[in-house]
Every structure is written in structure tokens, then in C-alpha cells.
C-alpha positions in Angstrom: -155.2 -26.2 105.3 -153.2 -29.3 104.0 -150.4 -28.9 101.9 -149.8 -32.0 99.5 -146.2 -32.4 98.3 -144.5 -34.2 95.6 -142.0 -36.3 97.5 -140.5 -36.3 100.8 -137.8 -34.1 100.1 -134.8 -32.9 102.7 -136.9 -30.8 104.5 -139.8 -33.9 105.4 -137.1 -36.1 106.0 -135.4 -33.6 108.5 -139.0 -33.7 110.1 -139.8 -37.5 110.3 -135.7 -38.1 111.7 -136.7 -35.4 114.6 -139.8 -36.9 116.0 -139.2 -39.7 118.6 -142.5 -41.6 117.4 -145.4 -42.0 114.9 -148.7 -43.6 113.8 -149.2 -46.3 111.7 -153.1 -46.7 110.5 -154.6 -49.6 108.9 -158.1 -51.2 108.3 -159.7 -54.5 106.4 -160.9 -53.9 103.4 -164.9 -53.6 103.2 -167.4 -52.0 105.6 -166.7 -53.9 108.2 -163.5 -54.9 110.3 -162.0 -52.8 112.9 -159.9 -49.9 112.1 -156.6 -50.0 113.7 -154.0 -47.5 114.5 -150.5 -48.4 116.4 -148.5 -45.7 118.0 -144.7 -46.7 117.9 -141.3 -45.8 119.3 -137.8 -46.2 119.0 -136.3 -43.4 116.8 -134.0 -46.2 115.2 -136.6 -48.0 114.3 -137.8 -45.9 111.2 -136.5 -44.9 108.0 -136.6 -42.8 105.2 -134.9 -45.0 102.0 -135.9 -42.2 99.1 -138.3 -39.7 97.8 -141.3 -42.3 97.8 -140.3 -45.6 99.9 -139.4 -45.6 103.5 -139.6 -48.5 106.2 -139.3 -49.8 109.7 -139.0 -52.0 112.1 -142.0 -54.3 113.3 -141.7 -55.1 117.0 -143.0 -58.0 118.6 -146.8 -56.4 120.5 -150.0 -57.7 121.5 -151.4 -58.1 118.5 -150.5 -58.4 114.8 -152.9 -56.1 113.3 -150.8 -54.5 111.1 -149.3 -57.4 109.5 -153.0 -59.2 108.8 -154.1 -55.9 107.3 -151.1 -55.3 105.1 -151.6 -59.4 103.5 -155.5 -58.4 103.0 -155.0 -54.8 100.9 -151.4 -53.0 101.7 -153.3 -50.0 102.6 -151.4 -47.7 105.4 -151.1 -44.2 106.3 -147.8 -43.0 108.7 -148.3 -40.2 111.0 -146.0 -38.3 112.6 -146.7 -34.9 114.9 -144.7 -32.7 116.3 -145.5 -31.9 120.1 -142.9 -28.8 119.7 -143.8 -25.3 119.4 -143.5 -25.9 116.0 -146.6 -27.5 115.6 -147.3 -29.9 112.3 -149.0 -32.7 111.4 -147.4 -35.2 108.5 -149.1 -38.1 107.0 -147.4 -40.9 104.3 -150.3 -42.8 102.3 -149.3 -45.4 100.5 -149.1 -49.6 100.1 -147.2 -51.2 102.5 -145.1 -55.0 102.9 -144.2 -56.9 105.3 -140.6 -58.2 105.2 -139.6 -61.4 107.3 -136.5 -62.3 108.6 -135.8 -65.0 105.7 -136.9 -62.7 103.0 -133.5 -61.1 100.5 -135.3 -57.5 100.6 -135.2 -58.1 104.7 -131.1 -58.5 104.0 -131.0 -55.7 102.1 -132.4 -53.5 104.1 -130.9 -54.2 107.4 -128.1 -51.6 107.2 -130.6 -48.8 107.5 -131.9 -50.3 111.3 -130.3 -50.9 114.5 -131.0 -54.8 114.1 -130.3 -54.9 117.7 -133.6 -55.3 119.4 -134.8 -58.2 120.7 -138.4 -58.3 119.4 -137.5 -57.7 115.6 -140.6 -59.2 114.1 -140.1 -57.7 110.6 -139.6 -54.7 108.4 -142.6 -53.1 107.1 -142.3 -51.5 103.7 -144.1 -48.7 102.4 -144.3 -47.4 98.5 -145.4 -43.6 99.3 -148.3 -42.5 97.3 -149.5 -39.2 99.1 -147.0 -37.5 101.1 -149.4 -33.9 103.4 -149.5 -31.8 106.1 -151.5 -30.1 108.3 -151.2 -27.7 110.8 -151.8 -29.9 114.4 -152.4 -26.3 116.2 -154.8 -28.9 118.6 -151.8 -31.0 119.3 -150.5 -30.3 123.2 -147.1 -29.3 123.7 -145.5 -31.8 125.2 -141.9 -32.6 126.7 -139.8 -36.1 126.0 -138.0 -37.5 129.3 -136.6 -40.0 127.2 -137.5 -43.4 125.1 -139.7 -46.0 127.3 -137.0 -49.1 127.5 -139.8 -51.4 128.5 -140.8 -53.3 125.5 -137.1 -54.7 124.7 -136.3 -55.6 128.4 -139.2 -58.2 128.2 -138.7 -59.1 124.6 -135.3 -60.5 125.8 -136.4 -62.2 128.5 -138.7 -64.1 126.5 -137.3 -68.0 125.4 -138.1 -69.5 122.2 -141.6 -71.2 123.7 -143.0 -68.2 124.4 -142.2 -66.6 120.9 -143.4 -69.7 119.2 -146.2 -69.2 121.0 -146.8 -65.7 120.3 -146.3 -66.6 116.6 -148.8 -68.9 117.0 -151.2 -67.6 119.3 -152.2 -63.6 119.7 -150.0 -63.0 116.3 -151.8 -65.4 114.2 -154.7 -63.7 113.6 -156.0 -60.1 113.8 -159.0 -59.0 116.1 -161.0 -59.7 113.0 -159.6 -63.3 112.2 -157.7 -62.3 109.3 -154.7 -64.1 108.9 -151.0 -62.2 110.3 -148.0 -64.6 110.7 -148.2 -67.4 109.7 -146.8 -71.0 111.5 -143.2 -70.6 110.2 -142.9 -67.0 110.9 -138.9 -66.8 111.9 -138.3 -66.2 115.5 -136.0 -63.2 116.4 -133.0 -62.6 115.2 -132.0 -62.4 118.9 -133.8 -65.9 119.4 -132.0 -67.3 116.7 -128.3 -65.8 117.2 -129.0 -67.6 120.6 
């Protein structure tokens, strides 16, 4: 049985800060268009600004699905699930952003992140309109060795080319040809402290 709750109050927020990743789900608006969800990591990558807004950081990936999704209709839902023995399921529905690097919310925002990782693409925003849980009794237990270092070690090997051309090329567009970055999207701050 769901439980739906006002706001994310102390006890969510002590929740969401203990979980070492979540969901982020989004989809095109109509009948068609595929339906996309992205699992991400990075525990300083995500967080929890008040009762009804929270944000985080948008790595460089493979795709920009997000991104093209949030331009089209905001819509996005945040999951996060515990793999404890205390088993629960949270979701955040709401209308999301997306922040870039040259935008003054971006500025204003960066003291809540660890700006430090190489593939900062941009901070997502997200007004919270539903805030639930259920009880993930199907979830597997499951034990953390520790956070997967992968995706920054080749973000900062990457020279400014190859993000130009990532920019330009598989985060352009989403699966469905909507549009994601656009041509002038700023490189990464770690490109650009260079």
C-alpha cells in the first residue's frame, strides 16, 4: 500500500541522503516515443534543497534522454530503493529543468554539489508535486562494495573535440529525435578551467 506524503520532510530526506543511487524516469509527451529511465550514482551528486524542490547533477552519458524530455514537457519521476533489510520504495513526481553551466540558478546552486567531476553536464531541477512510498518487499537485498569510479576517469580523459563532439553528436538529439543540447551547450567546467 502506498503512502502519499505532504513534503519530504526529515525523515524522507534522511532516506534519499542514505541511498548510494536512484532512478530518474521520463517519456515524450503523446502515445508514442520511447520511455526512458536512467539509473545514476554518485551520492554527491543529488540533493535535497526544501520540502518540494530538490536537484542534481547531470553527468555526461550516452545519450541525452533526459534533457530532450525535460525541453518537450518537464515531466519526471525520482526513484530511490532501499536494497537494506529495510525495504522501501520512494518516488518524487514532479516538473523538472535543466540548468546549464552559463545559467545564474546553475551559480546558485553549486554550493549544494561536489562541482568536482569532470563530466558535469548540468543540474537538473525538480519542483516536487507528489512525494509516495511503497513497500519494495520484491527488491533483493543487496550489498555496496563501493561507488563505480569509471565514468569520471574517462570523462577526464576526454579533450575538448571529443566533448564538442558529444554535444554535438549522441547529445543532440534523443532516441526519438527530439532536440537535448543544443550547439552551444558549455563544455565542462573541468574543460573549461583547463
Amino acid at each position: 500500500m502506498a503512502n502519499v506524503f505532504e513534503a519530504i520532510d526529515a525523515s524522507i530526506r534522511e532516506f534519499i541522503e542514505a541511498q548510494p543511487m536512484f532512478f530518474v524516469g521520463t517519456a515524450p509527451s503523446g502515445s508514442d516515443g520511447l520511455v526512458n529511465i536512467s539509473p545514476k550514482g554518485y551520492r554527491d551528486c543529488f540533493a535535497v534543497l526544501d520540502d518540494h524542490t530538490v536537484a542534481y547533477l547531470d553527468l555526461f552519458g550516452s545519450g541525452a534522454e533526459t534533457i530532450a524530455h525535460l525541453r518537450q514537457n518537464g515531466r519526471i519521476v525520482v526513484m530511490f530503493c532501499s536494497f537494506t533489510r529495510n525495504s522501501r520504495i520512494l518516488r518524487l513526481h514532479g516538473h523538472g529543468r535543466v540548468l546549464r553551466a552559463d545559467d545564474p540558478e546553475f551559480a546558485s546552486l553549486a554550493a549544494h554539489f561536489n562541482l568536482q567531476h569532470p563530466g558535469l553536464r548540468s543540474i537538473i531541477l525538480v519542483d516536487v508535486e507528489r512525494v509516495s512510498d511503497s513497500c519494495g518487499y520484491a527488491v533483493p537485498y543487496m550489498d555496496l562494495v563501493e561507488e563505480r569510479p569509471v565514468l569520471d576517469k574517462v570523462h577526464s580523459t576526454r579533450t575538448p573535440d571529443e566533448w564538442a563532439q558529444r554535444v554535438n553528436g549522441v547529445n543532440a538529439k534523443s532516441l526519438d529525435g527530439l532536440p537535448a543540447l543544443e550547439p552551444d551547450h558549455p563544455l565542462p567546467t573541468s574543460v573549461q578551467r583547463g
